[in-house]
C-alpha positions in Angstrom: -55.1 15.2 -44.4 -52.6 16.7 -42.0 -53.6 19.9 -40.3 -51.9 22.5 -38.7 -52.7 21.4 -35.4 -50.8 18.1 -36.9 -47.8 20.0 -38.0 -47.9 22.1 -35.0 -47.0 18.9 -32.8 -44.3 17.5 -35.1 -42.7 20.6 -35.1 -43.2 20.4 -31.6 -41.6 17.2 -31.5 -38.4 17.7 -33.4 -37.7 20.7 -30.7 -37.5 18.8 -28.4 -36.2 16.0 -29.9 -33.6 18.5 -30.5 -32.5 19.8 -27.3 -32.8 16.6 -25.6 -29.8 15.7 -27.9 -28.1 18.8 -27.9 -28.2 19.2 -24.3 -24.4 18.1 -22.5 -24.6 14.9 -20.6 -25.1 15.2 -16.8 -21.4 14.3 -15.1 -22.0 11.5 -12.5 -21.1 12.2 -9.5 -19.4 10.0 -6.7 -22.2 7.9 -4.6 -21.9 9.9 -0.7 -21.9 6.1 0.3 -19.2 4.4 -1.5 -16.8 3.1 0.4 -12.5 4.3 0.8 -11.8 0.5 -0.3 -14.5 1.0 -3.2 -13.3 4.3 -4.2 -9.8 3.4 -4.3 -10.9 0.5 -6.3 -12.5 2.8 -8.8 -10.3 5.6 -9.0 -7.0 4.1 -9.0 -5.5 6.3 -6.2 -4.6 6.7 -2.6 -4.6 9.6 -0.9 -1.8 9.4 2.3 -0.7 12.1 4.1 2.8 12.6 4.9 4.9 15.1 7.6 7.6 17.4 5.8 10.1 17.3 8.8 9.3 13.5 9.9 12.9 11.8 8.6 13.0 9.2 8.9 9.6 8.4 8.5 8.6 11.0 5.7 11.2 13.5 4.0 10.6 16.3 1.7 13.0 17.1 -0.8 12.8 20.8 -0.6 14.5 21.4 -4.3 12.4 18.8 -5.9 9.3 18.3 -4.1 10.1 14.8 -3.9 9.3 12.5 -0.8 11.2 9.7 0.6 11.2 7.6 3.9 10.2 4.6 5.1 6.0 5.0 5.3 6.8 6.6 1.9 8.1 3.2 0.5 5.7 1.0 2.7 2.9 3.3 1.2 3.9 2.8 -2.3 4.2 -1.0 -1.6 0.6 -0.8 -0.8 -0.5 1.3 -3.5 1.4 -1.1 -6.1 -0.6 -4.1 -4.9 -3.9 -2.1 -5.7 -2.2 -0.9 -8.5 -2.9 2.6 -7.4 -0.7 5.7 -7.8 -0.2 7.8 -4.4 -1.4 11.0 -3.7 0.4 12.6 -1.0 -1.0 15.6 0.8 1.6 17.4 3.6 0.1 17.5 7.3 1.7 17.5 10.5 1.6 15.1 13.0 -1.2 17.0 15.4 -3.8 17.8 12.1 -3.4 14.2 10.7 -6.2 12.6 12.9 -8.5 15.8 11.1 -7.0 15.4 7.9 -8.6 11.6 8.0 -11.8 12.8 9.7 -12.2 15.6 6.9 -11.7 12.8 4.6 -9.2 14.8 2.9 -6.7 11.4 3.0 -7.4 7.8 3.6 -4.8 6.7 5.1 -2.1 7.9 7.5 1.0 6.2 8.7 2.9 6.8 11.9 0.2 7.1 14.5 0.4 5.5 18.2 -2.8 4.5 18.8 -3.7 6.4 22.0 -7.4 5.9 23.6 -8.4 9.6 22.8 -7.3 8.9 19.0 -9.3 5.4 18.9 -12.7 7.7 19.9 -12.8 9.2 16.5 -10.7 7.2 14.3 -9.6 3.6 13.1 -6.1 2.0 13.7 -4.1 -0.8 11.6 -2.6 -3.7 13.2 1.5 -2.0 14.4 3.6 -1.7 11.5 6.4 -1.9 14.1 7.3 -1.3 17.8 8.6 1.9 19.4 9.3 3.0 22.7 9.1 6.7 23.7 12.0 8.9 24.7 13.4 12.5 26.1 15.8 14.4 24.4 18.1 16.1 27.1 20.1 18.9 27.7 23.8 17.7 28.2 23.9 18.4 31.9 20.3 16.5 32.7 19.8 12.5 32.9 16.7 11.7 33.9 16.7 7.8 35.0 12.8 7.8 35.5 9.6 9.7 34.7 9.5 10.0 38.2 12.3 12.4 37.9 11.0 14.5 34.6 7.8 14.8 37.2 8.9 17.7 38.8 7.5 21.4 39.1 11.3 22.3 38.1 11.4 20.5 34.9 11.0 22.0 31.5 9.9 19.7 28.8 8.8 20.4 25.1 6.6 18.6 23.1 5.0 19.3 19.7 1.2 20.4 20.8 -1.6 16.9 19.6 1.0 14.8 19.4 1.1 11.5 21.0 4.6 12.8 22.6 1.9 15.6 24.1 -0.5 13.2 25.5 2.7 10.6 27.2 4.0 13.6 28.8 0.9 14.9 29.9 -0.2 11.8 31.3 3.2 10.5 32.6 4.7 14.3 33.9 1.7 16.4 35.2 3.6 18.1 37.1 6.4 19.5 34.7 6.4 22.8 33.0 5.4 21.4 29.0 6.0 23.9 26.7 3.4 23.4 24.0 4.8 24.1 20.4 3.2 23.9 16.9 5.6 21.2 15.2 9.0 18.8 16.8 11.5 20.6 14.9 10.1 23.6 17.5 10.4 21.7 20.7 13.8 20.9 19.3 14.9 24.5 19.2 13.5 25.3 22.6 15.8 22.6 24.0 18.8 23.8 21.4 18.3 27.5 23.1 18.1 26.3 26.6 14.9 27.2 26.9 13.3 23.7 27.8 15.6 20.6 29.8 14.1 18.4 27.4 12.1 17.1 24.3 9.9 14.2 24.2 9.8 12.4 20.6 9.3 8.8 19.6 12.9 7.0 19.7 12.9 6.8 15.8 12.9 10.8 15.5 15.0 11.0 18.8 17.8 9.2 16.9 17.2 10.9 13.9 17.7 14.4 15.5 20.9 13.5 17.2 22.7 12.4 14.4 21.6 15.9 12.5 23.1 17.7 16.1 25.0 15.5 18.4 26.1 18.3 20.3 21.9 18.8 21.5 22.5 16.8 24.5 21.8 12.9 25.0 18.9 10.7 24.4 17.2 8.7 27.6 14.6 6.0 27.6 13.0 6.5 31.3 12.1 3.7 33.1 9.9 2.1 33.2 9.6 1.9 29.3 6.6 3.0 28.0 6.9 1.1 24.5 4.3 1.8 21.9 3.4 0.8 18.5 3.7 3.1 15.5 0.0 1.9 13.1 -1.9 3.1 10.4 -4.9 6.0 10.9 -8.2 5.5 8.7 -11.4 7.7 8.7 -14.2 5.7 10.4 -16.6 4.0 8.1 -19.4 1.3 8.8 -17.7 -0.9 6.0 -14.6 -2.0 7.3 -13.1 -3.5 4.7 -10.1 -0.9 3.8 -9.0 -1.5 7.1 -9.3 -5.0 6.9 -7.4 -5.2 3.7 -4.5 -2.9 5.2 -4.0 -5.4 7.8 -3.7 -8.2 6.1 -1.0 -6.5 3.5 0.9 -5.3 7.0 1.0 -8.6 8.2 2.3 -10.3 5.1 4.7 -7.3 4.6 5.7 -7.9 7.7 6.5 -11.7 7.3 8.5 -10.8 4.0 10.7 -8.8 6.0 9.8 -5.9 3.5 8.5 -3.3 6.0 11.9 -3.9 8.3 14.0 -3.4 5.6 11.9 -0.1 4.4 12.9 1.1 7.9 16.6 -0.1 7.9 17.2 1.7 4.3 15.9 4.8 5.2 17.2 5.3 8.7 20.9 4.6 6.8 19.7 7.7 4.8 19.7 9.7 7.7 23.1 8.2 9.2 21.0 6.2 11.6 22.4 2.3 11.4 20.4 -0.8 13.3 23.0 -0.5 15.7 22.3 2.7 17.0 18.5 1.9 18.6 18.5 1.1 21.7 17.4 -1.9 23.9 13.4 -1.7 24.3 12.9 -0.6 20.5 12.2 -3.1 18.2 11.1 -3.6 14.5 
């Protein structure tokens, strides 16, 4: 005989029974300790930042939105072989190292590795060589560093950037004018208000041919030649880095990351011939 203690509990039952199946399905979230290279894996994407006024090494159509250069191409050359769409997020060349730290991108090309970088992030093997160079006003040429090191020299550099840290290692003694992005240092020394701009030869030649009349590029002596490499966040597992370097190193071989550079300097009206001795690719 069922009672209504008996009929209580099936009710009881069904209830629940009820809820638990009407009740939405918990989302699952991403594990805290999954891995870029395991993420990318699963997701299908790769976040890269990119620098709106770095031609030839990123450029943003301003009409369009769109983004060419040359670590544009290499970066979709990598994201193809994972068979992973891009996503790019603008930085600057001073917030990239946070932008990787914050783990708002995984990846950013273009960085010299400099031993204050290397304390907090990961570099790639050098997607090319570079060397660095001053920008000068058309009456001033500098043979040396020595020379820029002077109390009466006025030199601009974009403030975090690896042109910062050169000059402030290299020309303690010169007036730097500190300045949020390049293209600023570059109108300091356009308004004679700086003798000269530090940049990377790449974005040295670059500015030229947008203003030849800005004065004259100079590679001091000695040459202080660099490397231009990939940034990662720092991670116990290793293995997005790892995997980086390999694809850099075959890329390399290929001769597509030379001709990724070669194409997009052209866009710019920057041929081979134009780089100086010291730089190479």
């Amino acid at each position: 005989m069922v009672t209504r203690r008996d009929v209580a509990s099936i009710v009881g039952f069904g209830a629940v029974a009820a809820a638990t199946l009407a009740a939405p399905a918990v989302a699952q979230t991403a594990d805290p300790s999954e891995s870029t290279f395991a993420r990318i894996r699963r997701t299908k994407k790769i976040r890269i930042g990119a620098v709106g006024g770095g031609a030839p090494y990123y450029m943003k159509d301003l009409s369009s939105g769109q983004w060419k250069g040359f670590y544009i191409d290499i970066a979709k050359g990598l994201a193809d072989d994972m068979e992973a769409e891009l996503e790019i997020t603008e930085t600057t060349w001073g917030n990239s190292v946070l932008d990787l730290q914050a783990n708002k991108i995984d990846i950013f090309f273009g960085l010299n590795p400099t031993p204050k970088r290397a304390l907090v992030i990961d570099f790639s093997v050098p997607v090319f060589n570079n060397a660095f160079a001053i920008l000068c006003k058309k009456d001033f040429k500098p043979k040396s560093w020595a020379e820029l090191n002077s109390p009466e020299i006025k030199i601009a550099v974009d403030q975090g950037s690896s042109h910062d840290q050169v000059v402030s290692r290299l020309t303690p003694k010169a007036q730097i004018t500190r300045l949020k992005t390049a293209d600023d240092a570059t109108a300091a020394l356009q308004t004679g208000r700086v003798d000269a701009q530090c940049l990377i030869t790449m974005l040295s030649l670059t500015v030229l041919k947008k203003n030849p009349s800005l004065g004259q590029l100079v590679l001091p002596t000695p040459i202080f030649a660099t490397t231009s490499n990939a940034g990662f966040r720092r991670e116990a597992d290793k293995t997005w880095r790892d995997y980086v370097n390999t694809w850099i190193d075959f890329n390399k071989g290929l001769g597509f990351i030379r001709n990724a550079i070669i194409t997009n300097m052209e866009l710019v009206g920057v041929t081979e011939a134009d780089i100086p001795p010291g730089v190479s690719l």
